[in-house]
N, C-alpha and C positions, 0 to 999 in steps of 0.2 A: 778171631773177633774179640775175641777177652783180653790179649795181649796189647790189641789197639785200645781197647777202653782205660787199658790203665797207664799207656802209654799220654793217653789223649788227658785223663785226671793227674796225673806227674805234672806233666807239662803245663796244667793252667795253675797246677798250683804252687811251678815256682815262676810264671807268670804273674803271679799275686805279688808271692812271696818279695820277686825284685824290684816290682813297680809299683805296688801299693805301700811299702810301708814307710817311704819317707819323703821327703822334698829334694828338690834339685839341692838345698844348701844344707841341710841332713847330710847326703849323701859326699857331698865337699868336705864336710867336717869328718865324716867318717874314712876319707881318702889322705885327709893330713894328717891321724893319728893313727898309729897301729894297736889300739884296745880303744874298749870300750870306756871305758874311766882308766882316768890319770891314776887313780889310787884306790886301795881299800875305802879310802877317808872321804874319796870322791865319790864314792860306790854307796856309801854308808850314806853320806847326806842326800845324792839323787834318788834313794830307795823312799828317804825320810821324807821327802819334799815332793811328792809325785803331784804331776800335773792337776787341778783340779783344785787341789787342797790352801788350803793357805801355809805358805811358809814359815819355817821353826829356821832362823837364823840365830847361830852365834860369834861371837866376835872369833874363837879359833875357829869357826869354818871360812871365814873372810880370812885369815892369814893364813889359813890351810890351802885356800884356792889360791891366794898370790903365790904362794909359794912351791906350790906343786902343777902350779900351770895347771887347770882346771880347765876344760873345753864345755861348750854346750849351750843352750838358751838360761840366759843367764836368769838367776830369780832377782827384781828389785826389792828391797823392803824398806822403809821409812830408818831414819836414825832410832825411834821409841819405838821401832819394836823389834832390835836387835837386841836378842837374849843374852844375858849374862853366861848361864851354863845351858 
């Protein structure tokens, strides 16, 4: 009986695990790259920039993402308020 109960809590929770946590096009983009970020660099500014917040753009994250192929939902910000440093 105990063996089924934890069998039956495993299993919903990677039920969750596989079907709640993204979208059909999430999951596309995580099937055409093999990491989670292109780079440390890309890792560093998606940490910096989490959903919710408002965006900290700078001119070397834009030439860091052209350049390193940066994947993901892109952040827009106006021309005035892309930061210097």
């Amino acid at each position: 009986m105990r063996t089924t109960h934890l069998r039956l809590l495993f299993g919903l929770g990677a039920l969750v695990l596989f079907t709640g946590c993204a979208t059909g096009d999430e999951w596309q983009t995580w099937k055409e790259h093999p990491t989670h970020f292109a780079s440390g660099d890309h890792m560093f500014f998606s940490t910096r920039n989490r959903e919710g917040s408002s965006p900290k753009v700078t001119r070397q994250d834009i030439a860091q993402a052209r350049d390193q192929g940066w994947w993901g939902k892109p952040i827009t910000v106006s021309q005035e308020a892309i930061l210097e440093r």
